[in-house]
PDBQT receptor file of N, H, CA, C and O in Angstrom, charges set to zero:
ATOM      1  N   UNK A   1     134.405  77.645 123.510  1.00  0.00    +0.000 N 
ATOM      2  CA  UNK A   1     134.391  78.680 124.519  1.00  0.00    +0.000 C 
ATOM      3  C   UNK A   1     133.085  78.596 125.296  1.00  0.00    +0.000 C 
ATOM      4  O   UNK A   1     131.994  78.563 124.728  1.00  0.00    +0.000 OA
ATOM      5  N   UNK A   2     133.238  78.564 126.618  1.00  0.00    +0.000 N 
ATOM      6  H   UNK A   2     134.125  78.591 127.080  1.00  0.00    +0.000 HD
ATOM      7  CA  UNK A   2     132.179  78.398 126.932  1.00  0.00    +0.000 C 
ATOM      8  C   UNK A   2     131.698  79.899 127.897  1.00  0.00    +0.000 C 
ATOM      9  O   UNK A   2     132.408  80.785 128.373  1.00  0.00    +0.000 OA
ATOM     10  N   UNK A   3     130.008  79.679 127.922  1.00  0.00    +0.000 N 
ATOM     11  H   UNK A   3     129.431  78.959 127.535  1.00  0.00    +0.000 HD
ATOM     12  CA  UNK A   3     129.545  80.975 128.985  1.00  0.00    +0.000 C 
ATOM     13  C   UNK A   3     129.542  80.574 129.976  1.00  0.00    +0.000 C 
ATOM     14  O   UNK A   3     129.293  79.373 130.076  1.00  0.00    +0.000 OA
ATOM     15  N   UNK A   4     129.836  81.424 131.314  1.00  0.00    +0.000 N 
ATOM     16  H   UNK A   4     130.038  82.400 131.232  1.00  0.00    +0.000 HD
ATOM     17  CA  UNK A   4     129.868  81.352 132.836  1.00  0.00    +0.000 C 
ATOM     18  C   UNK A   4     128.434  82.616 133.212  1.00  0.00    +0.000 C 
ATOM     19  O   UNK A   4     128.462  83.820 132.958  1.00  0.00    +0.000 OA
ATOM     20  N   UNK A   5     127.463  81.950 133.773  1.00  0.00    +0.000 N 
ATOM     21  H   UNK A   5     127.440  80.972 133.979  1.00  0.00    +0.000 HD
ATOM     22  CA  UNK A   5     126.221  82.748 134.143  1.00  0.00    +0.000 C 
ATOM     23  C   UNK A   5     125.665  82.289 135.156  1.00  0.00    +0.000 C 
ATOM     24  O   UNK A   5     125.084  81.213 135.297  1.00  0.00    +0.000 OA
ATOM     25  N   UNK A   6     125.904  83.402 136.128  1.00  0.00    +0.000 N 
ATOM     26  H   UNK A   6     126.376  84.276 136.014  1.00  0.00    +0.000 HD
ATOM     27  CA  UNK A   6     125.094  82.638 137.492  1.00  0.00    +0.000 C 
ATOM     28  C   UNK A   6     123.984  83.999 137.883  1.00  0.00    +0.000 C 
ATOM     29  O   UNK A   6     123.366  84.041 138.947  1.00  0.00    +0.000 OA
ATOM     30  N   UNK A   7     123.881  85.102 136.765  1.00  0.00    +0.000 N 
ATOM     31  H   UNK A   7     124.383  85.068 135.900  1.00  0.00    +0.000 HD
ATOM     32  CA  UNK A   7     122.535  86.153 136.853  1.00  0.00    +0.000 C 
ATOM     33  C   UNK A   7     122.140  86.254 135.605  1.00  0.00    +0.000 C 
ATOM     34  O   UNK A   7     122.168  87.236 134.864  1.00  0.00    +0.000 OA
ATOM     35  N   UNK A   8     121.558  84.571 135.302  1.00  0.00    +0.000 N 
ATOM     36  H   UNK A   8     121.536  83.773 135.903  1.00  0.00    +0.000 HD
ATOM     37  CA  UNK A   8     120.407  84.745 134.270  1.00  0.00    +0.000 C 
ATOM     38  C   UNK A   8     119.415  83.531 134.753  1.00  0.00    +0.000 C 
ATOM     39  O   UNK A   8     119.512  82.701 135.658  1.00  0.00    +0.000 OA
ATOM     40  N   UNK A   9     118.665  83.725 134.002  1.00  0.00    +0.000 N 
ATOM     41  H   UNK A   9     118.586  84.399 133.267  1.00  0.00    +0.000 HD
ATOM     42  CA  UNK A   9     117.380  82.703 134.112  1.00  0.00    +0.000 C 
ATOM     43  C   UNK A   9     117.566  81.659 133.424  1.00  0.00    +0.000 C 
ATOM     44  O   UNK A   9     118.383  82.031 132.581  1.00  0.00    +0.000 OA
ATOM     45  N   UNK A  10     117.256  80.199 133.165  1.00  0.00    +0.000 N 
ATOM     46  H   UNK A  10     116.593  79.897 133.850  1.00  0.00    +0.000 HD
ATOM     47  CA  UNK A  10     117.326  79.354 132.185  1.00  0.00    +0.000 C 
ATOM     48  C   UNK A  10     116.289  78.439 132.853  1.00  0.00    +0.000 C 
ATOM     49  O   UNK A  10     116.115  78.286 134.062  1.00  0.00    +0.000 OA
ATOM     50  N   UNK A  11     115.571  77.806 131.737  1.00  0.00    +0.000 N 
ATOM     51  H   UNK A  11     115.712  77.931 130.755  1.00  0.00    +0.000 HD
ATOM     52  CA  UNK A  11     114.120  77.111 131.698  1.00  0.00    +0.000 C 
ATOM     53  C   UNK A  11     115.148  75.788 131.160  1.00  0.00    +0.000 C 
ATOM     54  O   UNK A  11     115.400  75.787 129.955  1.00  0.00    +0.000 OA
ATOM     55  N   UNK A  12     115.804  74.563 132.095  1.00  0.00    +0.000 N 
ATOM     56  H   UNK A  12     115.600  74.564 133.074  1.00  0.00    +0.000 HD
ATOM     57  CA  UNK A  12     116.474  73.702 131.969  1.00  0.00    +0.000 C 
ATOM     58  C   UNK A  12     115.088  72.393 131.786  1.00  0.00    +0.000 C 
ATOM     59  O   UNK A  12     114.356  72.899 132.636  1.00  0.00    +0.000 OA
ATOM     60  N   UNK A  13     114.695  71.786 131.547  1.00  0.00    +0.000 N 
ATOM     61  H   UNK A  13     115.289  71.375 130.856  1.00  0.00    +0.000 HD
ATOM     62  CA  UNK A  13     113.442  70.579 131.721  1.00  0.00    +0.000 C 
ATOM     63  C   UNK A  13     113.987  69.491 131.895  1.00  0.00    +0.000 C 
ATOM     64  O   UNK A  13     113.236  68.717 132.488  1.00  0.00    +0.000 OA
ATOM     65  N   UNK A  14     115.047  69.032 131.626  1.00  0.00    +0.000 N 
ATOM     66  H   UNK A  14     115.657  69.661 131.145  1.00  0.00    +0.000 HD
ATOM     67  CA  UNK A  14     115.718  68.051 131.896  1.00  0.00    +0.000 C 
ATOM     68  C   UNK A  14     116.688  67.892 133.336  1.00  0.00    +0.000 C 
ATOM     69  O   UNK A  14     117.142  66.884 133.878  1.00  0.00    +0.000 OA
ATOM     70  N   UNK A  15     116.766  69.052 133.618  1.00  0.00    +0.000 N 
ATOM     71  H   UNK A  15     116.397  69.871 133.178  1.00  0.00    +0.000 HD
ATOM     72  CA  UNK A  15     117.524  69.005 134.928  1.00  0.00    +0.000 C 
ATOM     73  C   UNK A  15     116.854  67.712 135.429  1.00  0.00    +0.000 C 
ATOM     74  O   UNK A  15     115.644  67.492 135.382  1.00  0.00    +0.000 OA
ATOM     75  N   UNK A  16     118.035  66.679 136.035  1.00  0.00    +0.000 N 
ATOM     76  H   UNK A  16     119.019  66.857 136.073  1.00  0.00    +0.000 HD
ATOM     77  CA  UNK A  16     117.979  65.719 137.494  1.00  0.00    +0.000 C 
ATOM     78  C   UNK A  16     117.379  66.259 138.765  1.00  0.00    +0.000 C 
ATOM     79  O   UNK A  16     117.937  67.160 139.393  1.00  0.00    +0.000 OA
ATOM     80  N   UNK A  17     116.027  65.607 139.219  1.00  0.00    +0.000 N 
ATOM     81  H   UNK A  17     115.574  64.875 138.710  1.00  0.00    +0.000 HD
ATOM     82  CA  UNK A  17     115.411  65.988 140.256  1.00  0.00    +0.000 C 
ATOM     83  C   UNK A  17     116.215  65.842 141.113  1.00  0.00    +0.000 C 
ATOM     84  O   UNK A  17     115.635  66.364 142.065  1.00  0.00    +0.000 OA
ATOM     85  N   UNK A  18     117.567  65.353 141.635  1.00  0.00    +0.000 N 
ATOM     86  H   UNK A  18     118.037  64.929 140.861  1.00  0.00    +0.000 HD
ATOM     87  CA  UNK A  18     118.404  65.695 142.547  1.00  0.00    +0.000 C 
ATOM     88  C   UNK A  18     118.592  66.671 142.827  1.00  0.00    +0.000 C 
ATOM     89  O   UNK A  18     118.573  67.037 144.002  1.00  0.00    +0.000 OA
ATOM     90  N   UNK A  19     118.948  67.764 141.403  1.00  0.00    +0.000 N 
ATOM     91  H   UNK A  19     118.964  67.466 140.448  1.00  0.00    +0.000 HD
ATOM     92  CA  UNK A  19     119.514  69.019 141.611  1.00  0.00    +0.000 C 
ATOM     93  C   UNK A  19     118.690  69.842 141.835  1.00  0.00    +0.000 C 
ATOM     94  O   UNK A  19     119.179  70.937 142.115  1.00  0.00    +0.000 OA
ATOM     95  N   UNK A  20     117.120  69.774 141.834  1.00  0.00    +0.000 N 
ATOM     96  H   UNK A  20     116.723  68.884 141.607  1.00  0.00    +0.000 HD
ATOM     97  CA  UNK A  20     116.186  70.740 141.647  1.00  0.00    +0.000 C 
ATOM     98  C   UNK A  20     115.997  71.306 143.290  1.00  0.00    +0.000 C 
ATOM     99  O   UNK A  20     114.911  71.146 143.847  1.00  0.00    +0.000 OA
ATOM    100  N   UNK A  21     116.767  71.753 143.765  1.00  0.00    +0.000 N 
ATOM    101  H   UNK A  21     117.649  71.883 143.312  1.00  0.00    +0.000 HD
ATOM    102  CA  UNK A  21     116.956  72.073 144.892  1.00  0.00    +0.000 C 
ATOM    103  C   UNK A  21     117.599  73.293 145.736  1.00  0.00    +0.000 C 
ATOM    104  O   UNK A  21     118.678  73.415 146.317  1.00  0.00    +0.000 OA
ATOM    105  N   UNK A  22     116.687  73.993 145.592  1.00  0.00    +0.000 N 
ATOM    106  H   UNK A  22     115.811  73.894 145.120  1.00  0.00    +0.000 HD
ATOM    107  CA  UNK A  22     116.357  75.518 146.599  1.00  0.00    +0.000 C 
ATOM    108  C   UNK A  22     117.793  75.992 146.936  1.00  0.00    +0.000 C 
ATOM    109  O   UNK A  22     117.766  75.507 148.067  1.00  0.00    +0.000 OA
ATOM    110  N   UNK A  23     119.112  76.588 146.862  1.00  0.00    +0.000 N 
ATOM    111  H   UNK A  23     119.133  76.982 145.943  1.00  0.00    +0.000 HD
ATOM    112  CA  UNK A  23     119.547  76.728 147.275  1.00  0.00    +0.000 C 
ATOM    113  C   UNK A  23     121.186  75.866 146.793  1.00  0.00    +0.000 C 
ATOM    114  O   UNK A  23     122.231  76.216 147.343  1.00  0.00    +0.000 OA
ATOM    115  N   UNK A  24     121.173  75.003 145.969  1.00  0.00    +0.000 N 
ATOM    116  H   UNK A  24     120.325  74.718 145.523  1.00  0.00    +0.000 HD
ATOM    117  CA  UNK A  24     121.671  73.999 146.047  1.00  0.00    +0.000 C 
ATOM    118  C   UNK A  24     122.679  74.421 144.732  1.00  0.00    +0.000 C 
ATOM    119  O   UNK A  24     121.988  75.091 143.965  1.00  0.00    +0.000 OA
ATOM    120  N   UNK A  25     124.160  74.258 144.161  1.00  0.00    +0.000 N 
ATOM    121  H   UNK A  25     124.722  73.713 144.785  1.00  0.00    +0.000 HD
ATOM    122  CA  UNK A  25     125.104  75.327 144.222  1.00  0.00    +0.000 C 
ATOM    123  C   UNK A  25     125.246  74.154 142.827  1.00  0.00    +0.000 C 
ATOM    124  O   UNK A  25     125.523  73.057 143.314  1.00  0.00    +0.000 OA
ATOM    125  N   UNK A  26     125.173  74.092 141.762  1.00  0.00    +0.000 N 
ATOM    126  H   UNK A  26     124.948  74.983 141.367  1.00  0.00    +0.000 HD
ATOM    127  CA  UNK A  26     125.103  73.351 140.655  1.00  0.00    +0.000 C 
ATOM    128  C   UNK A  26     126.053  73.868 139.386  1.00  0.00    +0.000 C 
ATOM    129  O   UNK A  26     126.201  75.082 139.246  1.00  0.00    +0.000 OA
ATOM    130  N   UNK A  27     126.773  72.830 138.351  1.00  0.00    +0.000 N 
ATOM    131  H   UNK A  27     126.652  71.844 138.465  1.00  0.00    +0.000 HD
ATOM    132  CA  UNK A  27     127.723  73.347 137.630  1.00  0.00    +0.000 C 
ATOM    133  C   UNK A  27     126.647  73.043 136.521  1.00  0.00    +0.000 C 
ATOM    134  O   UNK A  27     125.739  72.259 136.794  1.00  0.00    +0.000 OA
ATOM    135  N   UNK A  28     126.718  73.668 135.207  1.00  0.00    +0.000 N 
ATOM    136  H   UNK A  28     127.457  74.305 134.985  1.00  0.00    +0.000 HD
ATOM    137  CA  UNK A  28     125.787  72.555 134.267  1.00  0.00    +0.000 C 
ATOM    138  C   UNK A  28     126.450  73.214 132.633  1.00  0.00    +0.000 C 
ATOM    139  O   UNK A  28     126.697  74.353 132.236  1.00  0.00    +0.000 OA
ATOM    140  N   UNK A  29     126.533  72.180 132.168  1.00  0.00    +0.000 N 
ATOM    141  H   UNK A  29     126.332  71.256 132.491  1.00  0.00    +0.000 HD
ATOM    142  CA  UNK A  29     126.579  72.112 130.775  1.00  0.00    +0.000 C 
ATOM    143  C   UNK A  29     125.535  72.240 129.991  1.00  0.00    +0.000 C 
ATOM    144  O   UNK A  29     124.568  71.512 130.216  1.00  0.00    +0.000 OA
ATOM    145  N   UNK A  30     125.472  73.429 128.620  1.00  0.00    +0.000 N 
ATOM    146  H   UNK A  30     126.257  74.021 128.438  1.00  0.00    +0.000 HD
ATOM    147  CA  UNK A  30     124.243  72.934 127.948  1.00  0.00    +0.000 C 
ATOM    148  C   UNK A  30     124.029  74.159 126.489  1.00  0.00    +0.000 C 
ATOM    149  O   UNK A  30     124.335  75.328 126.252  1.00  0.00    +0.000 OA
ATOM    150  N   UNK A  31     123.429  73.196 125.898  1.00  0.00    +0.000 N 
ATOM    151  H   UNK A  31     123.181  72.247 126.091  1.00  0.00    +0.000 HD
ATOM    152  CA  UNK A  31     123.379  73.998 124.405  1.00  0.00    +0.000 C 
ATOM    153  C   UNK A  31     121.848  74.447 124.256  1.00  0.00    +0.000 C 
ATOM    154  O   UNK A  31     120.977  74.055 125.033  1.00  0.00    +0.000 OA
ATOM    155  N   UNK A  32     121.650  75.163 123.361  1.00  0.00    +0.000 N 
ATOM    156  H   UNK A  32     122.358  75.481 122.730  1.00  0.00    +0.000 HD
ATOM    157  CA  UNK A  32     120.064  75.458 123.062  1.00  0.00    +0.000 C 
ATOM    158  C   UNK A  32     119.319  74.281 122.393  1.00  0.00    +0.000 C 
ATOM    159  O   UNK A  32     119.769  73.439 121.615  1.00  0.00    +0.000 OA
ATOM    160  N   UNK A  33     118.077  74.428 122.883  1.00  0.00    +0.000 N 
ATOM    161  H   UNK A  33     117.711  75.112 123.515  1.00  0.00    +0.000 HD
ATOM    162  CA  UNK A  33     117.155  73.431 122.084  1.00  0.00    +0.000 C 
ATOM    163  C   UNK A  33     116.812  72.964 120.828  1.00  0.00    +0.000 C 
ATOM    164  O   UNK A  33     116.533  73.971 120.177  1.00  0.00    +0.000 OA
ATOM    165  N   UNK A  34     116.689  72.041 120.178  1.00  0.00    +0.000 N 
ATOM    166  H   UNK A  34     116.916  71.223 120.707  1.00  0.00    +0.000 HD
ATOM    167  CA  UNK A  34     116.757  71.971 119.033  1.00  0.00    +0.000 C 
ATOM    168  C   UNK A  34     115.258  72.019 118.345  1.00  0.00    +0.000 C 
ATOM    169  O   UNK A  34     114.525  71.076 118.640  1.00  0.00    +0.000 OA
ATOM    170  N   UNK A  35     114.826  72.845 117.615  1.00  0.00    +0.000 N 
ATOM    171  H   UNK A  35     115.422  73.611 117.375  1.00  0.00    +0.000 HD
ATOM    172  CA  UNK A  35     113.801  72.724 117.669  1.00  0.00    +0.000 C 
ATOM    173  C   UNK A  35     112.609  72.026 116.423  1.00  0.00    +0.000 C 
ATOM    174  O   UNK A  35     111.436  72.204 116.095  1.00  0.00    +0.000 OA
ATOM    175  N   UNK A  36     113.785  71.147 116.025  1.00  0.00    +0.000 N 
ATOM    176  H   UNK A  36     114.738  71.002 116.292  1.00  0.00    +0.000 HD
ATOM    177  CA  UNK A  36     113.139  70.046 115.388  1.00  0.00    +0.000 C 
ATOM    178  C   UNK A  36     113.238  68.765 116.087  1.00  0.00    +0.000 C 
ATOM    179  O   UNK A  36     113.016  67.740 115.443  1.00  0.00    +0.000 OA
ATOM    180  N   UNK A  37     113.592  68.689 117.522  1.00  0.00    +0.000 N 
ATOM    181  H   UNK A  37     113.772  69.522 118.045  1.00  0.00    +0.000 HD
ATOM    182  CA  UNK A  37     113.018  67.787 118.179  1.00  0.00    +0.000 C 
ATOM    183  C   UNK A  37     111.691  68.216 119.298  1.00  0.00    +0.000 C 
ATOM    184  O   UNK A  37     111.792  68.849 120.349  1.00  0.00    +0.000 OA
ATOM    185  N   UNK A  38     110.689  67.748 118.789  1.00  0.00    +0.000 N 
ATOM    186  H   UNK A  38     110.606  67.234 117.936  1.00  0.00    +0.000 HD
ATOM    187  CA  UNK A  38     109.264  67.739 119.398  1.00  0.00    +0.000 C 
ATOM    188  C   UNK A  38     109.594  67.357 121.122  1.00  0.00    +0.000 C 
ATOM    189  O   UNK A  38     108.886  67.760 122.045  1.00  0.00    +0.000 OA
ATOM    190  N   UNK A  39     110.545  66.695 121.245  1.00  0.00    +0.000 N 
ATOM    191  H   UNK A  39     111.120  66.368 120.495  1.00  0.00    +0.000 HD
ATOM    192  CA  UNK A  39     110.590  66.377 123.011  1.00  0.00    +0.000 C 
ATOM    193  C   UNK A  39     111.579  67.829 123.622  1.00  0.00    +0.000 C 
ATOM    194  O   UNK A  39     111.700  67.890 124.845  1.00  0.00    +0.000 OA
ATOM    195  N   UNK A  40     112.026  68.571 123.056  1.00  0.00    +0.000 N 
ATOM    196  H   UNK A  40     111.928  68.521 122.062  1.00  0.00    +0.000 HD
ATOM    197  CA  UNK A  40     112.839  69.464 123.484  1.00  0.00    +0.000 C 
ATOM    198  C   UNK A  40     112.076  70.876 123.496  1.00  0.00    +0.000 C 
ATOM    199  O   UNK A  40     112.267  71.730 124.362  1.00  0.00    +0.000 OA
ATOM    200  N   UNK A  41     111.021  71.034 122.218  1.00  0.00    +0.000 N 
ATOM    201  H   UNK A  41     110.866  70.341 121.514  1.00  0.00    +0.000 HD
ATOM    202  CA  UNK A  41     110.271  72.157 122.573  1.00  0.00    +0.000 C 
ATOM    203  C   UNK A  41     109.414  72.352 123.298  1.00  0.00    +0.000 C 
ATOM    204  O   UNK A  41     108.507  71.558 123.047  1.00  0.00    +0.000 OA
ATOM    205  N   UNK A  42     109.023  73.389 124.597  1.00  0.00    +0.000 N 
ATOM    206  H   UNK A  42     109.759  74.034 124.801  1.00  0.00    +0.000 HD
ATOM    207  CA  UNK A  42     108.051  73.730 125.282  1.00  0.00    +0.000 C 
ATOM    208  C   UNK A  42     107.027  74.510 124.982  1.00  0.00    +0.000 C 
ATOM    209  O   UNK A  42     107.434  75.579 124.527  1.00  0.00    +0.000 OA
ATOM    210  N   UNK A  43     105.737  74.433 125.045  1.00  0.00    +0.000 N 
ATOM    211  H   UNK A  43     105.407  73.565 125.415  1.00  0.00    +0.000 HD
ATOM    212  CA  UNK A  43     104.977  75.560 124.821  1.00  0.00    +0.000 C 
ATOM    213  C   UNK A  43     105.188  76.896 125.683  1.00  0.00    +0.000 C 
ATOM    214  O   UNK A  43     105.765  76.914 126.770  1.00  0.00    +0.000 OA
ATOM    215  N   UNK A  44     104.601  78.079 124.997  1.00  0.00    +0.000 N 
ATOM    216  H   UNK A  44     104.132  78.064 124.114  1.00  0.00    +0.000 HD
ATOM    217  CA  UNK A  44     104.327  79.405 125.936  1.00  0.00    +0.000 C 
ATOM    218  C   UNK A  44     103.134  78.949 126.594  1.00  0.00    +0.000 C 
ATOM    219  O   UNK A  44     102.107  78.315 126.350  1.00  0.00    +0.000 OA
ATOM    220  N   UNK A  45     103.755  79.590 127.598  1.00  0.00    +0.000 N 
ATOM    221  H   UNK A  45     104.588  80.105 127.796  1.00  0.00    +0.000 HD
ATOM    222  CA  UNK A  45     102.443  79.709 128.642  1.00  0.00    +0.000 C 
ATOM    223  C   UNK A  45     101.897  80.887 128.704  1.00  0.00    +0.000 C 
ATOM    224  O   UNK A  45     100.676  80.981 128.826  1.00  0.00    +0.000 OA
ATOM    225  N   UNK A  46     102.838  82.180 128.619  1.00  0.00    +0.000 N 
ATOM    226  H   UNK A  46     103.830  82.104 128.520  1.00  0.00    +0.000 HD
ATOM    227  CA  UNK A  46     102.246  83.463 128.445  1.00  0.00    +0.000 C 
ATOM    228  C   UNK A  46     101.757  83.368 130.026  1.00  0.00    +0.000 C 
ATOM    229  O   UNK A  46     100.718  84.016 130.151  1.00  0.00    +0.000 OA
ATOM    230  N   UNK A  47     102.276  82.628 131.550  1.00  0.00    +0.000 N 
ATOM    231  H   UNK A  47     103.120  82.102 131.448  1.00  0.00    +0.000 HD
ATOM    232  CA  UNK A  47     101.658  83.529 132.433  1.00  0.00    +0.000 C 
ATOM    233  C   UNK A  47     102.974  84.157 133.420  1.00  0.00    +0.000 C 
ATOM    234  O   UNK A  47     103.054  84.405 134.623  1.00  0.00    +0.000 OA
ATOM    235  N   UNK A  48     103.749  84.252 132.499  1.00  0.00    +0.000 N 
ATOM    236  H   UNK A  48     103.684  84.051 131.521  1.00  0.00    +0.000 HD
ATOM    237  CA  UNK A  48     105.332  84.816 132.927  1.00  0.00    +0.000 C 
ATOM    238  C   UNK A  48     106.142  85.523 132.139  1.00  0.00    +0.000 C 
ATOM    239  O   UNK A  48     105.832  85.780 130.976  1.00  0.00    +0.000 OA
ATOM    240  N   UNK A  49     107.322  85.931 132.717  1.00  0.00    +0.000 N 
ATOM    241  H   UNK A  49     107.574  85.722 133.662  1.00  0.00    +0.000 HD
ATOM    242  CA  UNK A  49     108.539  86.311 132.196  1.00  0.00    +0.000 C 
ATOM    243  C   UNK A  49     108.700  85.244 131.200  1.00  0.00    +0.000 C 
ATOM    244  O   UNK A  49     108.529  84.067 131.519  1.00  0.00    +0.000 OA
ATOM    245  N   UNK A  50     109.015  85.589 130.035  1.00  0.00    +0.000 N 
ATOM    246  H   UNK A  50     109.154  86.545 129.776  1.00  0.00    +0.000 HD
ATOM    247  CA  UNK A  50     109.650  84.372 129.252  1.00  0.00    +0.000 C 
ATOM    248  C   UNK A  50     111.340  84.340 129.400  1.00  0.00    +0.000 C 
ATOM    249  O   UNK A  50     112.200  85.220 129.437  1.00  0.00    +0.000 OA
ATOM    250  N   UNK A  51     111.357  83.052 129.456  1.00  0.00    +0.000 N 
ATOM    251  H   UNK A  51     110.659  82.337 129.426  1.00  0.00    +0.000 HD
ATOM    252  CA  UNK A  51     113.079  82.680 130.021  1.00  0.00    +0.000 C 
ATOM    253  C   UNK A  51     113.686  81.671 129.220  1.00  0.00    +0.000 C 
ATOM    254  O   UNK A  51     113.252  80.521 129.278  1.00  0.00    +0.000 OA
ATOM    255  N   UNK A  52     114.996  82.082 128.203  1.00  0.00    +0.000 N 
ATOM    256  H   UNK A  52     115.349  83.017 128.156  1.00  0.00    +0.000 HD
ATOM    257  CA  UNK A  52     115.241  80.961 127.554  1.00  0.00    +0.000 C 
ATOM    258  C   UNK A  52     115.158  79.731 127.982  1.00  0.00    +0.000 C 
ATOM    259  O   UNK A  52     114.808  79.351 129.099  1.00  0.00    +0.000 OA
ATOM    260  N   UNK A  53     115.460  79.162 127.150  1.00  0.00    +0.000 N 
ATOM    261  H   UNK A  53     115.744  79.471 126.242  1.00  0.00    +0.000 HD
ATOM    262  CA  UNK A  53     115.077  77.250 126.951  1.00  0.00    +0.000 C 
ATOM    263  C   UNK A  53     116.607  76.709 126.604  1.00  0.00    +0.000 C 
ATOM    264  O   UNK A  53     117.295  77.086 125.655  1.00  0.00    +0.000 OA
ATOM    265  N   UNK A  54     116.893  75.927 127.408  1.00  0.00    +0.000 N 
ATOM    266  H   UNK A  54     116.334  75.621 128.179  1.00  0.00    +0.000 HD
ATOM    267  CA  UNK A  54     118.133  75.298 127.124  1.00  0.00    +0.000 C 
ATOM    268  C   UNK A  54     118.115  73.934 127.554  1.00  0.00    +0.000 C 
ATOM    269  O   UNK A  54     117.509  73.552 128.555  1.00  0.00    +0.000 OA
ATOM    270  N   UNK A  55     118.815  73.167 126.757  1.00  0.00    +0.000 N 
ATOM    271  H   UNK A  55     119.308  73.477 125.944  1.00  0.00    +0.000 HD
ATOM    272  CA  UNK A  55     118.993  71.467 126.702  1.00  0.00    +0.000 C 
ATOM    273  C   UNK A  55     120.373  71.489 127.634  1.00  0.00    +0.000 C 
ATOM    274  O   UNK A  55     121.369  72.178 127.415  1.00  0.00    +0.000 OA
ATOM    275  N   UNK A  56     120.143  70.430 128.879  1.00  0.00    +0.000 N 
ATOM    276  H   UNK A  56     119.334  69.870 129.057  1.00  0.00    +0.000 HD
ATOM    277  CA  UNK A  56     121.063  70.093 129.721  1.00  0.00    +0.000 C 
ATOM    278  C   UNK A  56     121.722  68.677 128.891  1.00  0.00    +0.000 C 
ATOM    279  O   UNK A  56     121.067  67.705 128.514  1.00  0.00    +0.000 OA
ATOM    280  N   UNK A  57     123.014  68.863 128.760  1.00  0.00    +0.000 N 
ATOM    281  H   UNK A  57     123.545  69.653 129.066  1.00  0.00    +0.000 HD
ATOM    282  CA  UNK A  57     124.299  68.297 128.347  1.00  0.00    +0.000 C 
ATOM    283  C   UNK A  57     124.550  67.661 129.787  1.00  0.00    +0.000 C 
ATOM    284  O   UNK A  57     123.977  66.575 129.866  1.00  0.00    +0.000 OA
ATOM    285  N   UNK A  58     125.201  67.993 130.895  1.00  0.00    +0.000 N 
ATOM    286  H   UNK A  58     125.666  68.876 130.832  1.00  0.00    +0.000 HD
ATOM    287  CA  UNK A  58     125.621  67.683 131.974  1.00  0.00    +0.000 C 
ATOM    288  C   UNK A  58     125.379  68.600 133.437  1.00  0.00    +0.000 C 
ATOM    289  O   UNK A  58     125.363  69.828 133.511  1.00  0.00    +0.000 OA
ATOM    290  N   UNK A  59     125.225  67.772 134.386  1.00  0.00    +0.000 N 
ATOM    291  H   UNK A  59     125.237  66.774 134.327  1.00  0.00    +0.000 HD
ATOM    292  CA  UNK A  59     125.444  68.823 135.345  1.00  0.00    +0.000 C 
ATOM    293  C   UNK A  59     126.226  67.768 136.943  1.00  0.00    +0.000 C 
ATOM    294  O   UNK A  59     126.133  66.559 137.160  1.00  0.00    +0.000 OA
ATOM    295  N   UNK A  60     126.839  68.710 137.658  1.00  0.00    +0.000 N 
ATOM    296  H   UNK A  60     126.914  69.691 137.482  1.00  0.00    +0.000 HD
ATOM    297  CA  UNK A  60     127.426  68.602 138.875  1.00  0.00    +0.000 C 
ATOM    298  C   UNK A  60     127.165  69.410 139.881  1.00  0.00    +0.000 C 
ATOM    299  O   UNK A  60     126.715  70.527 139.623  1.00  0.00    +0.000 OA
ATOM    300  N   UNK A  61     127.429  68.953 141.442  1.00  0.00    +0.000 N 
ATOM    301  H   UNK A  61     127.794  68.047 141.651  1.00  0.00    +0.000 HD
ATOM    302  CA  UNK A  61     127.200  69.801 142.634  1.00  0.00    +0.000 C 
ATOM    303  C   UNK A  61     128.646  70.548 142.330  1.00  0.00    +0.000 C 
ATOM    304  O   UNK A  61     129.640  70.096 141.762  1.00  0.00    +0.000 OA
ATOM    305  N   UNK A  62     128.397  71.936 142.945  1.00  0.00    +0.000 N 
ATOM    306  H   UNK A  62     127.589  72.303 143.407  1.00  0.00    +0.000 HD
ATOM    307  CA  UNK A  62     129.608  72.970 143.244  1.00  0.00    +0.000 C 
ATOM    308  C   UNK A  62     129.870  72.656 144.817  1.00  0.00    +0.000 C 
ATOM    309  O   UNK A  62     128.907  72.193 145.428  1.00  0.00    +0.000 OA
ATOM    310  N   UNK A  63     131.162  72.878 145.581  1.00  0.00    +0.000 N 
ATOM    311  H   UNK A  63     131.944  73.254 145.085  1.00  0.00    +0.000 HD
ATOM    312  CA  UNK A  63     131.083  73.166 146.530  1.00  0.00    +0.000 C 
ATOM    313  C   UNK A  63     130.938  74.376 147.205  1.00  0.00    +0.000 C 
ATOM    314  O   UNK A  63     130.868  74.393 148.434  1.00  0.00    +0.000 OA
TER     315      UNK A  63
């Protein structure tokens, strides 16, 4: 079953610099981080909102 969310936040790091784009209407697949992999965890920065962390599986343009 999957979630449909287009009014939340998500801290993606892997997103394709294609998609990283202002405006730009994106489908994406993705599970939470695992956090016994060292390349998947991020540090706090503590100079923000904290916003989950999620591992990109896939993503596509929407029309």
């Amino acid at each position: 079953m999957g979630i449909n969310s287009i009014d939340n936040i998500y801290v993606g790091q892997n997103l394709p610099e294609a998609y990283k784009v202002v405006g730009k209407k994106i489908n994406v697949s993705v599970r939470g981080v695992n956090p016994n992999n060292e390349d998947e965890i991020q540090p706090c920065t503590t100079l923000g909102p904290g916003y989950a962390h999620v591992f990109i599986l896939s993503v596509s343009e929407r029309n």
